[in-house]
Residue, then its C-alpha position, 0 to 999 in steps of 0.5 A: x406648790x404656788x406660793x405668794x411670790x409667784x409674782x415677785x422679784x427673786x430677791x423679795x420672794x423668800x421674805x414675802x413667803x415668811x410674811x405670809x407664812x407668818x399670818x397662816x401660821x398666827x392668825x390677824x397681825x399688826x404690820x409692828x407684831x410682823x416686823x417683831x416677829x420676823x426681825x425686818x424693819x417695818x417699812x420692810x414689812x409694809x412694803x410686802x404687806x402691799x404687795x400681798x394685798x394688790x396680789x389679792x392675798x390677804x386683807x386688812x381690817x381693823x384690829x378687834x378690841x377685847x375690853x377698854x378701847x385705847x385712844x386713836x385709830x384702831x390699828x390695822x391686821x392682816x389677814x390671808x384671804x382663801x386665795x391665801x390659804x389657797x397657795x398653801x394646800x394641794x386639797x382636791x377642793x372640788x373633787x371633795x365637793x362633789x363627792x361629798x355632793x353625791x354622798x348626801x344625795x344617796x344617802x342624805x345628812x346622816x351619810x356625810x356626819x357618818x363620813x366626817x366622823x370616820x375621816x377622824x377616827x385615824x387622828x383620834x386613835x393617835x391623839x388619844x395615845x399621845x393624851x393619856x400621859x396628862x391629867x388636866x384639860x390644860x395639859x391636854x389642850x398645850x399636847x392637843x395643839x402641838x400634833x395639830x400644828x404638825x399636822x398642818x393646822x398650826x394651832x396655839x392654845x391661851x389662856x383666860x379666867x374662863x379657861x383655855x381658848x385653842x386657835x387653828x390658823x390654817x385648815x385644809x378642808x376649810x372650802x369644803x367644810x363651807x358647804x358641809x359644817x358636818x366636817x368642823x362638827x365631828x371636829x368639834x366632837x372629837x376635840x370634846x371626847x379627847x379633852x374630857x370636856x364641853x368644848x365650844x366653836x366660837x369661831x370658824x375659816x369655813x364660815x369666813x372668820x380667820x381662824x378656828x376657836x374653840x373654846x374649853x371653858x375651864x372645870x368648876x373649882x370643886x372639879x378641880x379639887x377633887x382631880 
């Protein structure tokens, strides 16, 4: 596997993999929260955080502010590009592509739902056996993340007063899914069936967003009363 370093020097290839490996795994960062969370200075970090964005894998942005905006500058994230993403998958994109290309020519929309759908039916039956201990979509959501995360789509679940919000950094089919949203709709269907509830997608990486979001918003008070 091709990882970020590839054109560095030896000595800077293990902390510049961390760097990126840390943006897949939580999503749009500050080059402060890297510097915290990876135990490096941060002029360290800035310095592998340039050497990232010449290379073309990752980009930066402005930091998106949820409710009152501080005062000053925005602060600057970091975000992996697709050719990011790219160094830490052996997905056969265009293999997939085509086939799927084939799939709706001979047997149209329906066809490929049919296969988004049957491509889940081995997660579901396992996810389903790891849920039924929990009660509440909470719990479901906290369990649902962490066999995400060892299936490689490193997900996080927080929570708000509207509910829980679960985040998938890292998707494998993500340019595939580009061209065929049937595949995040199926997931998007199965996420709901496993938790119980409406779930909604906020956000996708096939759609260019740096990160999945589902949103599940959390069950009336009388709901919960009565569970």
């Amino acid at each position: 596997m091709q990882t970020p370093e590839a054109t560095s020097s030896n000595d800077d290839a293990p902390t510049r993999l961390r760097v990126a490996e840390s943006l897949l795994a939580h999503g749009a960062s500050t080059a402060a929260s890297l510097a915290e969370h990876l135990d490096l200075t941060p002029a360290a970090v800035r310095r592998h955080l340039d050497a990232l964005l010449e290379q073309g894998l990752i980009t930066a942005r402005e930091e998106r502010i949820v409710g009152q905006r501080r005062r000053g500058r925005p602060a600057r994230v970091f975000v992996l590009t697709d050719a990011g993403r790219d160094q830490f998958t052996q997905g056969y994109d265009d293999l997939a592509a085509e086939a799927l290309r084939y799939l709706h020519a001979t047997g149209g929309d329906d066809a490929v739902k049919a296969f988004a759908r049957f491509r889940l039916a081995g997660l579901e039956e396992r996810y389903r056996g790891l849920l039924a201990s929990v009660d509440t979509t909470e719990e479901r959501a906290q369990l649902l993340a962490h066999a995400l995360t060892e299936d490689g789509f490193a997900a996080s679940v927080s929570s708000s007063p509207a509910g829980e919000q679960m985040c998938q950094h890292h998707c494998p089919v993500a340019h595939v899914a580009g061209e065929f949203p049937q595949l995040c709709d199926a997931e998007t269907e199965l996420f709901a069936e496993l938790l119980g509830t409406h779930v909604q997608r906020l956000a996708t990486i096939a759609h260019g967003d740096g990160v999945c979001t589902t949103h599940l918003p959390k069950a009336p008070t009388s709901e919960r009363v009565s569970s």
